[in-house]
Backbone as CSV, one residue per row, in Angstrom:
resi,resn,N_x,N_y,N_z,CA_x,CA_y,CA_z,C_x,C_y,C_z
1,UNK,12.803,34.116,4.044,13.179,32.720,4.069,12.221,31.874,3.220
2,UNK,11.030,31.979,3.321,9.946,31.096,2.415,10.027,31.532,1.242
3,UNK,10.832,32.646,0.987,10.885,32.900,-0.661,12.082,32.385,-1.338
4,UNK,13.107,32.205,-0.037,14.344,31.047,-0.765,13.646,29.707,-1.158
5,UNK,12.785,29.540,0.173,12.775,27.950,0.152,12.188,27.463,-1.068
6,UNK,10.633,28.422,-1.346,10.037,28.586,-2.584,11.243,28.465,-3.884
7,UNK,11.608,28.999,-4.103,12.828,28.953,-5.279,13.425,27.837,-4.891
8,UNK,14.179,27.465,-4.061,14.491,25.868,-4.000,13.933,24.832,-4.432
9,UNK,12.640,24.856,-3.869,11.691,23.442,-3.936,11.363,23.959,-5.892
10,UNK,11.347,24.923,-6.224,11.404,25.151,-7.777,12.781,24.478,-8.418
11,UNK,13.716,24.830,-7.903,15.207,24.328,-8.429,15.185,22.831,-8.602
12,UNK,14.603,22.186,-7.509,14.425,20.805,-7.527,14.027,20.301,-8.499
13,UNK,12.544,20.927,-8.385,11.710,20.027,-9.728,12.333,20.236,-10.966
14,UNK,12.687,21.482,-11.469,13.692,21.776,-12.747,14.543,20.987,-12.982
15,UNK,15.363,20.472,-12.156,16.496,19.493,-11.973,15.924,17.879,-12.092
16,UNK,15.138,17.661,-11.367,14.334,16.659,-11.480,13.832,16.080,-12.918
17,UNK,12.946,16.932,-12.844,12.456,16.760,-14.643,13.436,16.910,-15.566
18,UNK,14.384,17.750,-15.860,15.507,17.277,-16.654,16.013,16.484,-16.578
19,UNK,16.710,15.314,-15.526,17.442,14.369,-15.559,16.400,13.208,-15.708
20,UNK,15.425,12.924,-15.670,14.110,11.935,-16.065,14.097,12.603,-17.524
21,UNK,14.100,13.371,-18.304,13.588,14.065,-19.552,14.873,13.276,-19.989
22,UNK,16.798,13.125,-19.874,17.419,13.374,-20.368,17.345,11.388,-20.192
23,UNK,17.088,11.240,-18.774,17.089,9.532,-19.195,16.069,8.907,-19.985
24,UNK,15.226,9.738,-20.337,14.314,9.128,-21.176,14.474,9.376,-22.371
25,UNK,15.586,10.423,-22.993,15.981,10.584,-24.231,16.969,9.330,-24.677
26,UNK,17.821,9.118,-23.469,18.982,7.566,-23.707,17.981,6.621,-24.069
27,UNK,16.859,6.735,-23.876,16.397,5.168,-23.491,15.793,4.355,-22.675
28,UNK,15.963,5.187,-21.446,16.048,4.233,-20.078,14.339,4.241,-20.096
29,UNK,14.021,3.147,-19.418,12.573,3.099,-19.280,12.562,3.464,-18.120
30,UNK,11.738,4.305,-17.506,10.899,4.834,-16.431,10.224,3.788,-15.720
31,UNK,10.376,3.918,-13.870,9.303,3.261,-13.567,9.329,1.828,-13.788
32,UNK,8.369,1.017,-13.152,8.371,-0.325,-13.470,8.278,-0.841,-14.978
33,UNK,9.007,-1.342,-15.647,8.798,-1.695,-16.823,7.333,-2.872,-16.879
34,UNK,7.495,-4.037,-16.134,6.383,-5.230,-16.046,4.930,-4.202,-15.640
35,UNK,5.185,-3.327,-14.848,3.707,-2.641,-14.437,3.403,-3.337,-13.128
36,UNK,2.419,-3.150,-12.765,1.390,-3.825,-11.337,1.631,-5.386,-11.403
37,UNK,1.197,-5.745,-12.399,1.383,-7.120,-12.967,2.150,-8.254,-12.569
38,UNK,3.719,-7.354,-12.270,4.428,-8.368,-11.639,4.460,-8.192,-10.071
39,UNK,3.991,-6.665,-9.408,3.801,-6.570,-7.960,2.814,-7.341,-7.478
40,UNK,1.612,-8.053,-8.056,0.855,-8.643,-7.782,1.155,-10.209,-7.910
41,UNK,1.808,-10.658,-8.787,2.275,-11.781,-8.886,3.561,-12.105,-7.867
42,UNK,4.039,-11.239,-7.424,4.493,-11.258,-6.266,4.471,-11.116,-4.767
43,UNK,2.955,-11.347,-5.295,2.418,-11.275,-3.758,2.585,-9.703,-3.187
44,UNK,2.974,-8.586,-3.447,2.894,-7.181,-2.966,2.034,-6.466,-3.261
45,UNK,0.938,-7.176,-3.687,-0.170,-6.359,-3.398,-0.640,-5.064,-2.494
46,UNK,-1.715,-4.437,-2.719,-2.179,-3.369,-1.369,-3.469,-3.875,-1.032
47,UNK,-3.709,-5.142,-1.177,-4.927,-5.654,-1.017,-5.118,-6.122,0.514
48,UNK,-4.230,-6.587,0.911,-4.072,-6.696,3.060,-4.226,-4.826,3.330
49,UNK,-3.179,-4.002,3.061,-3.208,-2.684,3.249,-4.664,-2.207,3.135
50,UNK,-5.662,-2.563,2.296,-6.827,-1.913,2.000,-7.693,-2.463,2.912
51,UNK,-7.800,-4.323,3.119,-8.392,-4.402,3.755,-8.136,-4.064,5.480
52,UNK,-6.874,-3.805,5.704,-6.572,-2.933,7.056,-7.393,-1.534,7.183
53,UNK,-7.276,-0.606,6.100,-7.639,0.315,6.332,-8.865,0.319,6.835
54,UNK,-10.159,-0.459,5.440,-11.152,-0.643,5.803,-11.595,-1.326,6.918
55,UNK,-11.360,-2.235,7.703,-11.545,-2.749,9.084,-11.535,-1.328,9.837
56,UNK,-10.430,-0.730,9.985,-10.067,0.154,10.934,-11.165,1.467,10.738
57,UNK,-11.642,1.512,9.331,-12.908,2.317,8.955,-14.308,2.360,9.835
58,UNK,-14.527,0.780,9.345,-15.776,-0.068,10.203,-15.634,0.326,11.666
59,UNK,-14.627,-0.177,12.392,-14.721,0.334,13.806,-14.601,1.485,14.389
60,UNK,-14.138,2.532,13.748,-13.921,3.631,13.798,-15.699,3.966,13.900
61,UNK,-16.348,3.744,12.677,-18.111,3.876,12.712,-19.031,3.248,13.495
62,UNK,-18.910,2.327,13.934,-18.711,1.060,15.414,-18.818,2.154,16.642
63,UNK,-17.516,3.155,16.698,-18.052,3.448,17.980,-18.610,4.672,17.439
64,UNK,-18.355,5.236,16.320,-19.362,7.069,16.305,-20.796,6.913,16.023
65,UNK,-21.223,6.148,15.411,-22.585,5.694,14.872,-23.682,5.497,16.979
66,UNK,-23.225,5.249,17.687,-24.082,5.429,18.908,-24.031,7.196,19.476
67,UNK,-22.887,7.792,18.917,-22.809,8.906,19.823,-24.165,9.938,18.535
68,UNK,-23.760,9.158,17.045,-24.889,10.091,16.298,-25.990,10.081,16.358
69,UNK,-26.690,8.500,16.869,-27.678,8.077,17.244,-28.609,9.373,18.297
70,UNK,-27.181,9.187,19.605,-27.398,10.246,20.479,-27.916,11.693,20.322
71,UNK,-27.162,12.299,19.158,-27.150,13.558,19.009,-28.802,13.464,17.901
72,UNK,-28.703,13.182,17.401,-30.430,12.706,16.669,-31.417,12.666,17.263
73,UNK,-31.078,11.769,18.932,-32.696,11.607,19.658,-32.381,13.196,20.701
74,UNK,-31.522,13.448,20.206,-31.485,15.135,21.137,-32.456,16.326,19.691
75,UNK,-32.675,15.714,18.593,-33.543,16.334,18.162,-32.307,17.305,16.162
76,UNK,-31.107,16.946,16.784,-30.547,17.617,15.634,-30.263,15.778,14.211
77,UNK,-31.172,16.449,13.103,-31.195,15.421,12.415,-30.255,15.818,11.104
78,UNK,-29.917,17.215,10.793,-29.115,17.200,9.391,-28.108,17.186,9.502
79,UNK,-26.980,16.648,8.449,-25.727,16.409,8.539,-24.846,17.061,8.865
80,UNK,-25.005,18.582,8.835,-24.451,19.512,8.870,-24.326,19.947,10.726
81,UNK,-25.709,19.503,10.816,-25.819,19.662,12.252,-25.088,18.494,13.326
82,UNK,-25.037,17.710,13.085,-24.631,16.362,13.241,-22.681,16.519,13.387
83,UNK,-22.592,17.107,12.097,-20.717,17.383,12.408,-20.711,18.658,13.064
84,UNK,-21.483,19.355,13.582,-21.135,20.484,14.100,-21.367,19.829,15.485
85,UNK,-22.047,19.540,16.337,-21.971,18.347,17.489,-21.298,17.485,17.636
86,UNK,-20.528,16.643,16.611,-19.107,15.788,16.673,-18.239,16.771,17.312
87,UNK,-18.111,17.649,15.854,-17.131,19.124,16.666,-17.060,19.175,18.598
88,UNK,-18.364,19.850,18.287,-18.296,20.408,19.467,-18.179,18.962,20.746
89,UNK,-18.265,18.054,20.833,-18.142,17.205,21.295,-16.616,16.787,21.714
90,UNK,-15.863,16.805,20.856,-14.350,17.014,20.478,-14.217,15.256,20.126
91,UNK,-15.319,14.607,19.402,-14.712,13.658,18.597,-14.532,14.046,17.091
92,UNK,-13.337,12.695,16.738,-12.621,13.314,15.697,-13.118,11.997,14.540
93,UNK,-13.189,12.622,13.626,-12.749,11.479,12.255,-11.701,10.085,12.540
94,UNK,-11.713,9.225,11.206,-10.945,8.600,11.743,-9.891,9.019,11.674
95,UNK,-9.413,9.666,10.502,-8.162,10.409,10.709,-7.696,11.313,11.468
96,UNK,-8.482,11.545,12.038,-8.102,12.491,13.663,-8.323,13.865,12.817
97,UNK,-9.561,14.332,11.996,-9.679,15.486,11.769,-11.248,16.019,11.978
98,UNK,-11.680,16.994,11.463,-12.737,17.538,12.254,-13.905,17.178,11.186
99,UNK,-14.971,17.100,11.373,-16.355,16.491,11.064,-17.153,17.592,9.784
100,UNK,-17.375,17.279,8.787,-18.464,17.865,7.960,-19.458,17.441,7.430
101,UNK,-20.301,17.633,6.945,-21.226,17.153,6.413,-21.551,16.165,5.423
102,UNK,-20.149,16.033,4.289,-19.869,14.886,3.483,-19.216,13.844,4.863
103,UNK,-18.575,14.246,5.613,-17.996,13.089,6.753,-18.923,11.847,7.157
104,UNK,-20.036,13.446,7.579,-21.138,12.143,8.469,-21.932,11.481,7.784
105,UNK,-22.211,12.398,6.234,-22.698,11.071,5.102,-22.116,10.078,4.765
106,UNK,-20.722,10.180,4.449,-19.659,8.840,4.445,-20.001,7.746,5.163
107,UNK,-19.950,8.258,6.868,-19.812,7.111,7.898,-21.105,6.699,7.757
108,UNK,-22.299,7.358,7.854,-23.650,6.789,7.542,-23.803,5.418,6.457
109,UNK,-23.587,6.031,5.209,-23.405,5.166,3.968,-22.209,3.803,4.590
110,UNK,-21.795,3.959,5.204,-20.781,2.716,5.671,-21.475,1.758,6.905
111,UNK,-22.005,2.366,7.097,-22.783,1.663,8.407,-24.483,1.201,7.814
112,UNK,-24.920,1.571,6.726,-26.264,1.054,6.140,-25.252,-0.049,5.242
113,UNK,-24.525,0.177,4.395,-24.003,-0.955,3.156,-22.899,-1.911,3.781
């Protein structure tokens, strides 16, 4: 079955890219012609979206930044060690995934700047 589906999701893109290849031979312009330019002048920005995300970043580090504190005055200070105690702790990222060593430098660097 994953070797149909494989060949399918291939059939697609083949199909795909030819009919974009064949409208772009007519003429047709692709895509926004104005660019960003006019999504922004229309107020549709991702600039609310970003600053949502980032809020939701900040507090997210708001509450993990006391539990790392924690795990530090228990004596484990490297980063590596640090997401392996998130782990084992069973807190998660903000995205609800599991902790590494670039992670807990991230949230660090967000919580000093």
């Amino acid at each position: 079955m994953s070797e149909v589906a494989q060949h399918e999701r291939e059939a697609i893109s083949h199909r795909t890219k030819a009919a974009l290849a064949t409208a772009k031979a007519r003429g047709k312009r692709l895509g926004n012609v104005n660019g960003a330019a006019t999504l922004r002048r229309a107020g549709k920005g991702n600039v609310a979206a970003i600053k949502a995300i980032m809020a939701g970043a900040d507090r997210h580090a708001g509450d993990v930044l006391p539990v790392i504190e924690d795990i530090r005055a228990a004596g484990v200070t490297s980063l590596k060690g640090i997401a392996t105690e998130l782990n084992a702790r069973g807190i998660l990222t903000a995205r609800g995934g599991q902790w590494y060593a670039t992670t807990v430098r991230n949230l660090l660097g967000r919580a000093d700047g």
